[in-house]
N, CA, C and O of each residue as an XYZ file, in Angstrom:
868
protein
N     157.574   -149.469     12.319
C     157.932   -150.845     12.020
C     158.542   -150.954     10.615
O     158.199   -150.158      9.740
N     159.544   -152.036     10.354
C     160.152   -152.442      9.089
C     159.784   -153.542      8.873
O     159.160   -153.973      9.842
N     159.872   -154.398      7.886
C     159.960   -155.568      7.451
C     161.042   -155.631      6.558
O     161.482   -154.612      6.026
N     161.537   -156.830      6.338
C     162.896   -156.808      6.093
C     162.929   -158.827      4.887
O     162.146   -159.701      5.256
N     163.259   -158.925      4.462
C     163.076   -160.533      3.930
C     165.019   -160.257      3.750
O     165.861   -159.382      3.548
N     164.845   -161.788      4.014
C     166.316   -162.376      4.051
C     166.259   -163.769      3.084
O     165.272   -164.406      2.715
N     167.712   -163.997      2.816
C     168.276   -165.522      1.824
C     168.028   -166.446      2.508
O     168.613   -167.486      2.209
N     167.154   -166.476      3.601
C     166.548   -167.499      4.295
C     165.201   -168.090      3.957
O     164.926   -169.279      4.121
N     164.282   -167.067      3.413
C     163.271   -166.995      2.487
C     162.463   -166.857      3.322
O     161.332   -167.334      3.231
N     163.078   -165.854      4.772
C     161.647   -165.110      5.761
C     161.583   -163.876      5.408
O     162.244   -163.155      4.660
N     160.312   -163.695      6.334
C     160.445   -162.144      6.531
C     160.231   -161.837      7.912
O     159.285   -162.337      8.522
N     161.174   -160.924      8.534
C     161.013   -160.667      9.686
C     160.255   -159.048     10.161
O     160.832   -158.221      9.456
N     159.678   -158.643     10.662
C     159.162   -157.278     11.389
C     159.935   -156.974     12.267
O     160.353   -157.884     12.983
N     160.288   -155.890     12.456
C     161.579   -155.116     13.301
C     160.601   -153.753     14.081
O     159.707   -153.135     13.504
N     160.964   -153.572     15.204
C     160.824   -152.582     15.911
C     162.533   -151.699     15.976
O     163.626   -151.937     16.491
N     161.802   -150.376     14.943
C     162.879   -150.055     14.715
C     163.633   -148.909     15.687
O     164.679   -148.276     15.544
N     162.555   -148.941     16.802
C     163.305   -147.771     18.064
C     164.081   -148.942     19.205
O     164.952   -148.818     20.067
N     163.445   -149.840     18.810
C     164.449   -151.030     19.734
C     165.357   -151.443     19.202
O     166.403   -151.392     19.850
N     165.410   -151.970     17.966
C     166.174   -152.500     16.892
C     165.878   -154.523     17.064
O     166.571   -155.482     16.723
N     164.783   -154.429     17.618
C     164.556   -156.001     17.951
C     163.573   -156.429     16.697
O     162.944   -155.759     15.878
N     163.723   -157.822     16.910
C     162.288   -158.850     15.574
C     161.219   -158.643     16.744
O     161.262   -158.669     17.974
N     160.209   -158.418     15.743
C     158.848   -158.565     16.545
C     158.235   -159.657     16.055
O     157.924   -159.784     14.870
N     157.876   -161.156     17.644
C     157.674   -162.275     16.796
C     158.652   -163.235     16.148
O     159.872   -163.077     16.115
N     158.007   -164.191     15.667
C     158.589   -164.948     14.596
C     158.469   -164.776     13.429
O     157.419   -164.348     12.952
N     159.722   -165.130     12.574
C     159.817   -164.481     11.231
C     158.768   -165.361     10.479
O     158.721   -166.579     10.653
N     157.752   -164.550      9.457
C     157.162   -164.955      8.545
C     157.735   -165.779      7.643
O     158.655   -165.312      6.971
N     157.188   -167.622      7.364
C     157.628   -168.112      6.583
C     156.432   -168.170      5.323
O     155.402   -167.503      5.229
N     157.006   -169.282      4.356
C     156.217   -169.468      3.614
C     156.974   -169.632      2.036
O     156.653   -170.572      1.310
N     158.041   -168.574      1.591
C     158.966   -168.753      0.323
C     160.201   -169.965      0.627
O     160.945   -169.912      1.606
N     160.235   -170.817     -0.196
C     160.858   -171.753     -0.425
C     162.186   -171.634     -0.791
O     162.902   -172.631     -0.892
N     162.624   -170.402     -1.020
C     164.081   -169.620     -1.668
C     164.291   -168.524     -1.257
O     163.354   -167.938     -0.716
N     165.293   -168.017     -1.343
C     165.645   -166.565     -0.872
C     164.526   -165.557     -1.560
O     163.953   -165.778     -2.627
N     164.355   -164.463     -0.756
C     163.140   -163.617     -0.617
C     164.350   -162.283     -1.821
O     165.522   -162.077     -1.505
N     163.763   -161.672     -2.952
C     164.076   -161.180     -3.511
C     163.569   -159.451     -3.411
O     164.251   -158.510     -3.819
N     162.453   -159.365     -2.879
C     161.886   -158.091     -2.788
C     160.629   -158.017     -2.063
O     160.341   -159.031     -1.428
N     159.796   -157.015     -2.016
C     158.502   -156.452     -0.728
C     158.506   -155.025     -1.281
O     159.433   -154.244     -1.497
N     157.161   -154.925     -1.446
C     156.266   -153.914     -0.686
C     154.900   -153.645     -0.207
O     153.899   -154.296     -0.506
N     154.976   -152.356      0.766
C     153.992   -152.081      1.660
C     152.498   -151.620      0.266
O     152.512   -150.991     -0.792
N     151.698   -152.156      0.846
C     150.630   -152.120     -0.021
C     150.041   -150.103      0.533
O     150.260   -149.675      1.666
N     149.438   -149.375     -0.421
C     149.182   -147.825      0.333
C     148.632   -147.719      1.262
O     149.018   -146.882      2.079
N     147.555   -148.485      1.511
C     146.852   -148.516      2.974
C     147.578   -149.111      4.471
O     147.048   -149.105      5.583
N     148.987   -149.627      4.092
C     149.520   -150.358      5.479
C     149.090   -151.572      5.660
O     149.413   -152.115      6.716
N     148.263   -152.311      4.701
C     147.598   -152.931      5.488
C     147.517   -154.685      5.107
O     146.702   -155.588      5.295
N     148.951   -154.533      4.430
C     149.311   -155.894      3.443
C     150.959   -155.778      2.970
O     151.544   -154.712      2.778
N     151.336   -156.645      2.882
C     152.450   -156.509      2.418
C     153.335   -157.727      0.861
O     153.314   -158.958      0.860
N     153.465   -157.546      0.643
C     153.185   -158.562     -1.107
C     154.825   -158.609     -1.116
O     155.349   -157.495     -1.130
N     155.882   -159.953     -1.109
C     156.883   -160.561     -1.114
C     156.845   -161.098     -2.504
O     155.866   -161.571     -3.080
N     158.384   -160.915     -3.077
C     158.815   -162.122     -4.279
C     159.686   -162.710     -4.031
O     160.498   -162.309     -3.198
N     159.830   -163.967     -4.727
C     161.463   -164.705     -4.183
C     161.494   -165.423     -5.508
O     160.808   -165.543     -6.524
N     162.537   -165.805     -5.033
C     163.297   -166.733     -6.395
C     162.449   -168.346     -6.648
O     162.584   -168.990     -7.688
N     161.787   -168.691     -5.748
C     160.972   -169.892     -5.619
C     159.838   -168.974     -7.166
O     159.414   -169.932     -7.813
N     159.493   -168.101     -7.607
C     159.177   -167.596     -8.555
C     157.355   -167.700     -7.911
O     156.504   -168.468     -8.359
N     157.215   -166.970     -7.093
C     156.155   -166.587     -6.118
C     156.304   -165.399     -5.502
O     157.333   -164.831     -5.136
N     154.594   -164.915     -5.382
C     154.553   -163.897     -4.852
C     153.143   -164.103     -3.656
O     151.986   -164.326     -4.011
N     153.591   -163.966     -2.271
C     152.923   -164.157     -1.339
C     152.338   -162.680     -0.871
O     152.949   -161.623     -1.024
N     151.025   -162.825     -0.267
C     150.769   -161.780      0.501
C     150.671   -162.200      1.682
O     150.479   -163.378      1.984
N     150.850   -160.851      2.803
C     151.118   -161.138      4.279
C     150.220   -159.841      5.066
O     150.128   -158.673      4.689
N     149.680   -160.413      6.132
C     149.005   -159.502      7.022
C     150.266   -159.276      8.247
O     150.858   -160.158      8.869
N     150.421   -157.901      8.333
C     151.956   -157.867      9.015
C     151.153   -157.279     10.487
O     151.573   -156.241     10.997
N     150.431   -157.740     10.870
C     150.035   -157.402     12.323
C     149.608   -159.303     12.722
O     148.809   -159.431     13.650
N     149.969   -160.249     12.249
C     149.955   -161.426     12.690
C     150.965   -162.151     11.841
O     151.159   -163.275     12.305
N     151.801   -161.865     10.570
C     152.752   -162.406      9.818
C     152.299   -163.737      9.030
O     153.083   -164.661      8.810
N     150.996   -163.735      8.644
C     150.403   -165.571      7.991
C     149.916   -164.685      6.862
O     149.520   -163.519      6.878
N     150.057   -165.560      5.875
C     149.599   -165.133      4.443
C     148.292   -164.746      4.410
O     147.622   -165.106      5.378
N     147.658   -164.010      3.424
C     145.908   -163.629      3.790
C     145.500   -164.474      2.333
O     144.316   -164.478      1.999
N     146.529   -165.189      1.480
C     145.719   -165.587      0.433
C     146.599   -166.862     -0.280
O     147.664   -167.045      0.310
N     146.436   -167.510     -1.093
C     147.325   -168.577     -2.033
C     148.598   -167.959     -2.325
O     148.671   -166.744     -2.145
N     149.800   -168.696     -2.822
C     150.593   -167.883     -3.089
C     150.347   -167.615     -4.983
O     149.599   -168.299     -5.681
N     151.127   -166.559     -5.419
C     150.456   -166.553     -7.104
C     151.973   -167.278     -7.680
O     153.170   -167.113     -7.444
N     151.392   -167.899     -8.300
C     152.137   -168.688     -9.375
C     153.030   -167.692    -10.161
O     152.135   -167.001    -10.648
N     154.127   -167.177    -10.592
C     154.219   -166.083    -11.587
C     154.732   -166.226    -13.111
O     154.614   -165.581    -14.153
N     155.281   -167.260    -12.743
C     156.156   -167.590    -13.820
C     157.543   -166.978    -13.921
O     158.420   -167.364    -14.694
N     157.603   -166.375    -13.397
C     159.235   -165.302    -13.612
C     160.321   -166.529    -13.271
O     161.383   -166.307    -13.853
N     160.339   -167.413    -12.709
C     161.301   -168.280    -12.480
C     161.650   -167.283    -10.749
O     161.386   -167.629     -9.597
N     162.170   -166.292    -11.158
C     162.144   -165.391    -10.212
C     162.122   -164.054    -10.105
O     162.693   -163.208    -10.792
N     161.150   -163.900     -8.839
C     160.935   -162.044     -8.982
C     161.740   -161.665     -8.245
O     162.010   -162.021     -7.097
N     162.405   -160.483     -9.259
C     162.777   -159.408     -8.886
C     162.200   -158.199     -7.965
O     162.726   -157.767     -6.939
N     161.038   -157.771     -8.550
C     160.668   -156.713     -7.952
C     159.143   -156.984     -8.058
O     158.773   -157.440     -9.140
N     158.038   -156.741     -6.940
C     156.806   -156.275     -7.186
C     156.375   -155.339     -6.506
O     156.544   -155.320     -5.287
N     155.781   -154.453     -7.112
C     155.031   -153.267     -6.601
C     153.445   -153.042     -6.965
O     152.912   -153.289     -8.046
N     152.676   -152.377     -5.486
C     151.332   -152.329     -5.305
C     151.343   -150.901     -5.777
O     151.876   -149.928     -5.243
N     150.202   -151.020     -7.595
C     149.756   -149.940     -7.614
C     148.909   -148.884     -6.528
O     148.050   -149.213     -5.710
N     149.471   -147.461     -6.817
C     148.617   -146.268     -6.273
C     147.255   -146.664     -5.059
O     147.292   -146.394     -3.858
N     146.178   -147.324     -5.756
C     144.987   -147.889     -5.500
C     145.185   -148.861     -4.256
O     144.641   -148.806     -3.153
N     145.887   -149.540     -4.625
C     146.135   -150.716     -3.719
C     145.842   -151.753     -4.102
O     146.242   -152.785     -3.563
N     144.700   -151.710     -5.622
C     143.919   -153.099     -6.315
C     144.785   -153.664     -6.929
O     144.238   -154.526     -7.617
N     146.116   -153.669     -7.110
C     146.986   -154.928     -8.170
C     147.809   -154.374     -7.751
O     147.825   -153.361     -7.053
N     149.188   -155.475     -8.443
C     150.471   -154.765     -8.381
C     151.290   -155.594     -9.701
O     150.810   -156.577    -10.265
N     152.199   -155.165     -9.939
C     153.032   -155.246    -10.897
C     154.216   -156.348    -10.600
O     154.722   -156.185     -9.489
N     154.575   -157.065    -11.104
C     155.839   -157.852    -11.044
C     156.892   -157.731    -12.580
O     156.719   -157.439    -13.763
N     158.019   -158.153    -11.692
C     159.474   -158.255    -12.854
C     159.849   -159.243    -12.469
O     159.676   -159.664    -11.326
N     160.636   -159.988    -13.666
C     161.385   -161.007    -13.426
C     162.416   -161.622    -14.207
O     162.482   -161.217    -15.368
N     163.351   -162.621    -13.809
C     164.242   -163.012    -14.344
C     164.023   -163.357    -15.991
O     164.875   -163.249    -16.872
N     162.659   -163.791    -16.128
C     162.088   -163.774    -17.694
C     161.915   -162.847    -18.521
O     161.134   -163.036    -19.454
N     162.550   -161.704    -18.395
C     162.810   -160.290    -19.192
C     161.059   -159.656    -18.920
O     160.897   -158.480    -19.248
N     159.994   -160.303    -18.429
C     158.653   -159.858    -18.568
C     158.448   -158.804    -17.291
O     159.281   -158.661    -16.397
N     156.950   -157.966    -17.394
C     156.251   -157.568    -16.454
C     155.181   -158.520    -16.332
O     154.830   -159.362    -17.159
N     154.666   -158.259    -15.094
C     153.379   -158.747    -15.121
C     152.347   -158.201    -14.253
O     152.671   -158.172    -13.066
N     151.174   -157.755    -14.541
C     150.455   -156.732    -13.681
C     149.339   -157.751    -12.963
O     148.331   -157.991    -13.627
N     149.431   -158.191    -12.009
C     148.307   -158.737    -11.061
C     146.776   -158.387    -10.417
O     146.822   -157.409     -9.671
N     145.893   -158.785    -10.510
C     145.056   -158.589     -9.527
C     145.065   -158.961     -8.165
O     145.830   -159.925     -8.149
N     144.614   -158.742     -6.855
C     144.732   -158.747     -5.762
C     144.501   -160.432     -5.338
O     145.258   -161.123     -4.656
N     143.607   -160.705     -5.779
C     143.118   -162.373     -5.968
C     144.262   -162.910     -6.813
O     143.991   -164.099     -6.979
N     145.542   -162.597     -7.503
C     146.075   -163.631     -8.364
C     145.724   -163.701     -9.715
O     146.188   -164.606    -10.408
N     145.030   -162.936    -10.139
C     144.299   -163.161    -11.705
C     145.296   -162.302    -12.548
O     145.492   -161.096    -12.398
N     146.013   -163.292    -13.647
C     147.178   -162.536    -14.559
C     146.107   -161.312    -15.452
O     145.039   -161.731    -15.897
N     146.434   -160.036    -15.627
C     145.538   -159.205    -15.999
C     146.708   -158.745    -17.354
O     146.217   -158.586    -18.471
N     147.583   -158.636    -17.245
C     148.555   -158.090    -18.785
C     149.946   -158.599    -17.998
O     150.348   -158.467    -16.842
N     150.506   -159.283    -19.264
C     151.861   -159.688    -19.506
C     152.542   -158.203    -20.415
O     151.770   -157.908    -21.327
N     153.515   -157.460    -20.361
C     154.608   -156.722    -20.311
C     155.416   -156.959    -21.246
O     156.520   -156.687    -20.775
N     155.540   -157.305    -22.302
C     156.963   -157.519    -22.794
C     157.804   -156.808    -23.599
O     157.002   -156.075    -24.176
N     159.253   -156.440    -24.168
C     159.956   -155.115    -24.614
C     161.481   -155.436    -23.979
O     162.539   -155.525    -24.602
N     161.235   -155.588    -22.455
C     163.131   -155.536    -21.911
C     163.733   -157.032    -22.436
O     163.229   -158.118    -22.145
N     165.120   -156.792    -23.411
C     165.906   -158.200    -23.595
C     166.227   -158.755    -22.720
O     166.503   -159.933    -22.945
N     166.401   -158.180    -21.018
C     167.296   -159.072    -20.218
C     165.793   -158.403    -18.754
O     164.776   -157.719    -18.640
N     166.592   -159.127    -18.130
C     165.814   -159.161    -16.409
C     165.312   -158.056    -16.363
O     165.863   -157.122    -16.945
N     163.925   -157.848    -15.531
C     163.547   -156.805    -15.252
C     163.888   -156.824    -13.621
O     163.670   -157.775    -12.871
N     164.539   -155.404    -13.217
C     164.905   -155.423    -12.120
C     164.124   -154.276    -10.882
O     164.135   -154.444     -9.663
N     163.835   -153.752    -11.225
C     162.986   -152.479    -10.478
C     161.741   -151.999    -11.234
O     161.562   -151.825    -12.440
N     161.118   -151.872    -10.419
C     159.503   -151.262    -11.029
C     158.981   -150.310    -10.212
O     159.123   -150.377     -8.991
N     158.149   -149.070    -10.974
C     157.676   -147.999     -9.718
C     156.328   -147.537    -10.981
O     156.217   -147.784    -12.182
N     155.507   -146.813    -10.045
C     153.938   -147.000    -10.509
C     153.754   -145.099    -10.891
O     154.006   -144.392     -9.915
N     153.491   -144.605    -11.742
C     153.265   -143.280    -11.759
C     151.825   -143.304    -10.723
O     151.046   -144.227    -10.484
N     151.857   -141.694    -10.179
C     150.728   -141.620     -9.444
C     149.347   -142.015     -9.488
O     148.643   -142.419     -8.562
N     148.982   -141.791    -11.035
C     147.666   -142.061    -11.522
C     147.491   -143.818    -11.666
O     146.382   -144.348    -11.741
N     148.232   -144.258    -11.678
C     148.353   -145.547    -12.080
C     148.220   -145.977    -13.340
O     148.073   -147.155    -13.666
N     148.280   -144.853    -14.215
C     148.378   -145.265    -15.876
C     149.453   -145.457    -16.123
O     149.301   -146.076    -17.177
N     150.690   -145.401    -15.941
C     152.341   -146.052    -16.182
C     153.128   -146.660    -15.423
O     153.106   -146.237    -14.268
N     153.720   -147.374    -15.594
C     154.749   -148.289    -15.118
C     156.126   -148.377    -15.601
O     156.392   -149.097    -16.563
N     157.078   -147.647    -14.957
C     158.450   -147.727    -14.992
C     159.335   -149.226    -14.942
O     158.968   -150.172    -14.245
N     160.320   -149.245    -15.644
C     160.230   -150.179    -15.348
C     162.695   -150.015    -15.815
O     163.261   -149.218    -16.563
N     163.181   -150.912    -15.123
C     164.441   -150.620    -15.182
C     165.266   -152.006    -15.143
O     165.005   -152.674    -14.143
N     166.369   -152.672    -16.177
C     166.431   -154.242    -16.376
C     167.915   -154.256    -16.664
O     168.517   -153.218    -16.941
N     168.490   -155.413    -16.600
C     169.416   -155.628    -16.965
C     170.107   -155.421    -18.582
O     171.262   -155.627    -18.955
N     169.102   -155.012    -19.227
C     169.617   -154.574    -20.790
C     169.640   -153.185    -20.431
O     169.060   -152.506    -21.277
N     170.148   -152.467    -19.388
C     170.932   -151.103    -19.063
C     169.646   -149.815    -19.411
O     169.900   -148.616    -19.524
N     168.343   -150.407    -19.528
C     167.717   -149.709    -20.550
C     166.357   -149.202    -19.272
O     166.215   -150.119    -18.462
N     165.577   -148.205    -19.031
C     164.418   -147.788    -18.441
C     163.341   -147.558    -19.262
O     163.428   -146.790    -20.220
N     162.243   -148.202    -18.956
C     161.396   -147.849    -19.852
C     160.063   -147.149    -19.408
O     159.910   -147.135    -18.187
N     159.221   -146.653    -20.037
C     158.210   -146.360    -19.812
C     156.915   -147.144    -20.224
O     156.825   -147.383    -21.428
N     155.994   -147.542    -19.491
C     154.969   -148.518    -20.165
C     153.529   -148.018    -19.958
O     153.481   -147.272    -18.980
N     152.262   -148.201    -20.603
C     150.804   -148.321    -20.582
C     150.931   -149.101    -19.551
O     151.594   -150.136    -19.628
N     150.284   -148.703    -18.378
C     149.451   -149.824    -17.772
C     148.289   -150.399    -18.396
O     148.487   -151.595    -18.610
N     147.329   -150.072    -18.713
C     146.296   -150.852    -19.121
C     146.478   -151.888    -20.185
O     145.819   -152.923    -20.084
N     147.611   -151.672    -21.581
C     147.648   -152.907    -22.218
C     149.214   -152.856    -22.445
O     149.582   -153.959    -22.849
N     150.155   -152.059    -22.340
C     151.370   -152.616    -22.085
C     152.263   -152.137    -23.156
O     153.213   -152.778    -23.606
N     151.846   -150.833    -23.571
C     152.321   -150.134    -25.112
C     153.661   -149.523    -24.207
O     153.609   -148.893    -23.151
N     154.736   -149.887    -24.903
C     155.834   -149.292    -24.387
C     155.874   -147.649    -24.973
O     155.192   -147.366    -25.957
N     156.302   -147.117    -24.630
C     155.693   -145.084    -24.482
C     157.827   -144.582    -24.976
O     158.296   -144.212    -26.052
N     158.322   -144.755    -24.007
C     159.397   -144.436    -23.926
C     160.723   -145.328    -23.586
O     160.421   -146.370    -23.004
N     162.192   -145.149    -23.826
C     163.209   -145.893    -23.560
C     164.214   -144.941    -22.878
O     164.118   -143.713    -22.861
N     164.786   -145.375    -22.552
C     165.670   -144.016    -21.637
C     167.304   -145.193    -21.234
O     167.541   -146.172    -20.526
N     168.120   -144.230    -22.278
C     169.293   -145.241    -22.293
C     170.230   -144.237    -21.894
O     170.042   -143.029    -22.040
N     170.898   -144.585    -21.560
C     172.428   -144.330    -20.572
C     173.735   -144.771    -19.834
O     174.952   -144.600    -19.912
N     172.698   -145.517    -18.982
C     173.567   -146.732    -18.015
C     174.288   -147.248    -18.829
O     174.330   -146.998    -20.034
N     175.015   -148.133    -18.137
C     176.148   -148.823    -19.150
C     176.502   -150.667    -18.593
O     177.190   -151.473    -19.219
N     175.482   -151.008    -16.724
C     175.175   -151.848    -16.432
C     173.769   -151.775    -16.297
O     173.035   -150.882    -16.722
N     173.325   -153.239    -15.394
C     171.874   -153.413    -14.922
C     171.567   -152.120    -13.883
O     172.273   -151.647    -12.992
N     170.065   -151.699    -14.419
C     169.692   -150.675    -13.336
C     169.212   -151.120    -12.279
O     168.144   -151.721    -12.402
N     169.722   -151.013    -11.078
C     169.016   -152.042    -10.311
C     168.084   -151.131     -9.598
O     167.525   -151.839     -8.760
N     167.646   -149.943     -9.512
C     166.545   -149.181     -8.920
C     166.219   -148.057     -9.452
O     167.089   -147.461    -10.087
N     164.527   -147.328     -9.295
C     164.286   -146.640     -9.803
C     163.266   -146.049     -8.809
O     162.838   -146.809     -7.940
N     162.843   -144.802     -8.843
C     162.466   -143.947     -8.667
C     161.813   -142.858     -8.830
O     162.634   -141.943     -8.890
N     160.455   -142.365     -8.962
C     159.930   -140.890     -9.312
C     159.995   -139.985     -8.587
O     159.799   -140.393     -7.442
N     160.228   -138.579     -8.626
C     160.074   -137.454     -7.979
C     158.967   -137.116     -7.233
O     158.065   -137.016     -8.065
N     158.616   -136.934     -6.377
C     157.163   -136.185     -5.911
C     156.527   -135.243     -7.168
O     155.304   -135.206     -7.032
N     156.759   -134.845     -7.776
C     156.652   -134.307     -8.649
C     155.946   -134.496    -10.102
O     155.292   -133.844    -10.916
N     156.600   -136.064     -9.881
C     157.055   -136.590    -11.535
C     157.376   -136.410    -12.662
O     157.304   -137.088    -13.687
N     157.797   -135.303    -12.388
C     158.832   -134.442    -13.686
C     160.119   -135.161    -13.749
O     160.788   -135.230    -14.780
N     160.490   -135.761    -12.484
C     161.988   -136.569    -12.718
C     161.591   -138.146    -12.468
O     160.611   -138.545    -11.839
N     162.544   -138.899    -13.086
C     162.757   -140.528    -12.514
C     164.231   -140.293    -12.520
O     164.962   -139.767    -13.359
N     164.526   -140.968    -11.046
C     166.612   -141.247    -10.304
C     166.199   -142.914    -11.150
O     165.124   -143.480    -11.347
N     167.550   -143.257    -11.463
C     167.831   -144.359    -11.035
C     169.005   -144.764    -10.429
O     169.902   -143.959    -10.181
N     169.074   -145.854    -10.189
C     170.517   -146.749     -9.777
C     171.172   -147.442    -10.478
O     170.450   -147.865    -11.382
N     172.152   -147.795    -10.560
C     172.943   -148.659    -11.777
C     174.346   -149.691    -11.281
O     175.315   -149.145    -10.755
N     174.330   -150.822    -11.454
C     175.307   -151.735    -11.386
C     176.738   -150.925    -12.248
O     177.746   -151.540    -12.594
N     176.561   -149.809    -12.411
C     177.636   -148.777    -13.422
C     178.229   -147.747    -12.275
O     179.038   -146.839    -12.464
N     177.552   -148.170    -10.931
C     178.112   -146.978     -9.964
C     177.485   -146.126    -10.121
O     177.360   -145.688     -8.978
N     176.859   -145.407    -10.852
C     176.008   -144.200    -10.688
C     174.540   -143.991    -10.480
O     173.876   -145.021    -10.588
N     173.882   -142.894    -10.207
C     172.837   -142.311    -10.317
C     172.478   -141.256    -10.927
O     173.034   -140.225    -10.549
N     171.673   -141.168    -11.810
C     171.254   -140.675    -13.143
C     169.846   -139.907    -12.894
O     169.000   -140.479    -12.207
N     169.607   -138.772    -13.375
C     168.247   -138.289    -13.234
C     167.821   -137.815    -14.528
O     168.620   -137.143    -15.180
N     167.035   -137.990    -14.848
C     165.953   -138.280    -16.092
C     165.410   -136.971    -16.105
O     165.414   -136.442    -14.994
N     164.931   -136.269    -17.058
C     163.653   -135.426    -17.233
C     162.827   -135.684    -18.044
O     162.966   -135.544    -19.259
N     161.733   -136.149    -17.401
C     160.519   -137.349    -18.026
C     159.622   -136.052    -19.500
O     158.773   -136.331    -20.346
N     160.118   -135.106    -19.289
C     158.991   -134.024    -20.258
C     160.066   -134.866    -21.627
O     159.578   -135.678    -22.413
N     161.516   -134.454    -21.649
C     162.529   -134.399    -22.781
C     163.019   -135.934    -22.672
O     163.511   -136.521    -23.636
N     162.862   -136.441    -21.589
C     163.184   -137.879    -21.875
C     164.918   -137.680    -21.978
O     165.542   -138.578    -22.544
N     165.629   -136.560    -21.452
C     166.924   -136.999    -21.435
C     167.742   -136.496    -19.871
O     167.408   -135.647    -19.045
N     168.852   -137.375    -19.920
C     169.501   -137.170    -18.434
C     169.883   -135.562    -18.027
O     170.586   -134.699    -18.553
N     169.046   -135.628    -16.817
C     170.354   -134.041    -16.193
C     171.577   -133.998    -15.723
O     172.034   -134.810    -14.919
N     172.126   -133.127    -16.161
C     173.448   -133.363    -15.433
C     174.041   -134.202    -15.412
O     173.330   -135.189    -15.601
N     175.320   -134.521    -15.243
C     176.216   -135.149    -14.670
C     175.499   -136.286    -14.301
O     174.322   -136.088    -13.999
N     176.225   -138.253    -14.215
C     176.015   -138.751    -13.268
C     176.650   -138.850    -12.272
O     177.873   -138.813    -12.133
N     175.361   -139.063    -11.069
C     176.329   -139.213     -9.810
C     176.849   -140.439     -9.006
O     176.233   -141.434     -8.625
N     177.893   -140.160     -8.883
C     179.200   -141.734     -8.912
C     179.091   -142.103     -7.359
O     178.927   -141.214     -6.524
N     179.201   -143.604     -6.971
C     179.696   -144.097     -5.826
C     181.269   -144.671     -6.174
O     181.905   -144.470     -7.209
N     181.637   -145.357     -5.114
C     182.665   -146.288     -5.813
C     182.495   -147.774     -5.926
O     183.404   -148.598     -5.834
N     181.424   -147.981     -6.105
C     180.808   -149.523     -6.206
C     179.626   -149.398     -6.594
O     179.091   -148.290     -6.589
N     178.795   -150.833     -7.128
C     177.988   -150.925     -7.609
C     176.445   -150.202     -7.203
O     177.100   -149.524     -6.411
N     175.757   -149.968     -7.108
C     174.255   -149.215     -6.444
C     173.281   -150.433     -6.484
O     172.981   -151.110     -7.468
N     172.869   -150.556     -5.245
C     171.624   -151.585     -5.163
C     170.026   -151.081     -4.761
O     169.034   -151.772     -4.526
N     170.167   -149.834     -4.777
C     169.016   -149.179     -3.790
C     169.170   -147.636     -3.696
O     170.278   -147.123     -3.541
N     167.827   -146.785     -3.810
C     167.356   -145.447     -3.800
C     166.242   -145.222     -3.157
O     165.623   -146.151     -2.638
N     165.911   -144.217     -3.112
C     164.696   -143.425     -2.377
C     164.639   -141.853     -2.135
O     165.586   -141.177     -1.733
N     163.359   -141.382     -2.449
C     163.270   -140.006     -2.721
C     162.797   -139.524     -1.371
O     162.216   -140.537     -0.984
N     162.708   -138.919     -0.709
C     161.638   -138.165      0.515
C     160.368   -136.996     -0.125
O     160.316   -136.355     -1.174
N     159.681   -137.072      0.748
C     158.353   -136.874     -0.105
C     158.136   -135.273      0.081
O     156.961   -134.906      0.116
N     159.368   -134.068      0.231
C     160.085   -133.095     -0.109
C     160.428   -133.011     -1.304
O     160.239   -132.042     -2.039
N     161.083   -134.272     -1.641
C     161.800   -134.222     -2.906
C     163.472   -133.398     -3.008
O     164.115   -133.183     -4.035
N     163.809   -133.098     -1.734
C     164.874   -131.872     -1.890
C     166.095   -133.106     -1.889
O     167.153   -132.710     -2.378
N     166.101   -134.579     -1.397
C     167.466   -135.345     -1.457
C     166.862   -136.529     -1.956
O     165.710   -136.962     -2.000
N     168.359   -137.058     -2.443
C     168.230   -138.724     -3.024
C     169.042   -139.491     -2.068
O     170.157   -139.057     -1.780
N     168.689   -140.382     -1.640
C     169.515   -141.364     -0.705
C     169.879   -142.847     -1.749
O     168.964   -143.595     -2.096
N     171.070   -143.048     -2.076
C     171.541   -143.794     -2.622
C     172.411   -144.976     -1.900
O     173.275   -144.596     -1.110
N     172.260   -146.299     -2.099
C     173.123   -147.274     -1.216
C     173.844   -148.231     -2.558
O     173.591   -148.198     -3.762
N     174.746   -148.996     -1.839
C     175.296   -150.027     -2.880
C     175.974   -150.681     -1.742
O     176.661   -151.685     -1.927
């Protein structure tokens, strides 16, 4: 199964050997749906939208399992469910992070990126938080109180995705610059060459091999 959110401000479940909606699309965001993800256990799924909310959803009946959280971002960009599954992280149009509890309880505000935060990804342990924004810039952060660690400059637009290695010796990202960039998190500087589309990049993903990068725009 997929889930999928649209500028309609649903989310729909897809059977993806049929290619059909399963059901009716999950409502509930008031604005176009900006981002999702699958919580580690399968067993939740946590939406942002531009209504500047973040809903959770039980995706074996599609109805929220809780309030929606207030965030303040005006609008999220990106949220992601730490490692654990107990919180997750948000970005938003307000240059901030913000790390959540499962109930909604603001636990640390984020701050460091000048412009939008656009992508976020969780190191394994759940002690760091990546984080990638429209000031062209990736950073590295403390989870627990929010000490920025590292900066990782290159890009030359907004990064709009990011990525760790199975490994975590590398972070890919994506870039409104057309390329994809790979990091070496020991030296903190790019490998190689970047690698070019001919348009902007909206989206990445590693396989849990690690041997390819799948890049879209």
């Amino acid at each position: 199964m997929v889930v999928s959110g649209s500028a309609d401000g649903r989310l729909r479940l897809w059977n993806v050997k049929e290619g059909d909606v399963v059901g009716d699309p999950w409502e509930g965001h008031s604005a176009p749906m900006k981002c999702l993800d699958w919580s580690p256990n399968a067993r939740e799924i946590a939406s942002g939208s531009q209504d500047g909310t973040i809903r959770r959803w039980n995706p074996n009946t599609g109805r929220q399992i809780a309030p929606p959280i207030e965030t303040g971002h005006d609008c999220v960009n990106d949220v992601k469910y730490s490692p654990r599954g107990d919180k997750f992280a948000s970005g938003g149009s307000d240059h901030e992070i913000r790390v959540w509890s499962k109930d909604g309880k603001l636990l640390i505000e984020i701050k460091g990126h000048d412009y939008s935060v656009r992508s976020l990804c969780w190191s394994k342990d759940g002690a760091y938080i990546f984080s990638g924004s429209g000031d062209m810039t990736i950073r590295k952060w403390q989870s627990i109180d929010g000490k920025e660690l590292v900066v990782l400059r290159g890009h030359t637009r907004t990064v709009k995705s990011i990525c760790l290695s199975p490994d975590e010796r590398h972070l890919v990202s994506a870039s409104s610059d057309c390329s994809v960039r790979i990091w070496d998190l020991k030296t903190n500087q790019q490998v190689g060459d970047a690698l070019l589309h001919d348009d902007e990049l909206l989206a990445l993903a590693i396989p849990s091999d690690g041997r390819y990068i799948a890049s879209a725009g």
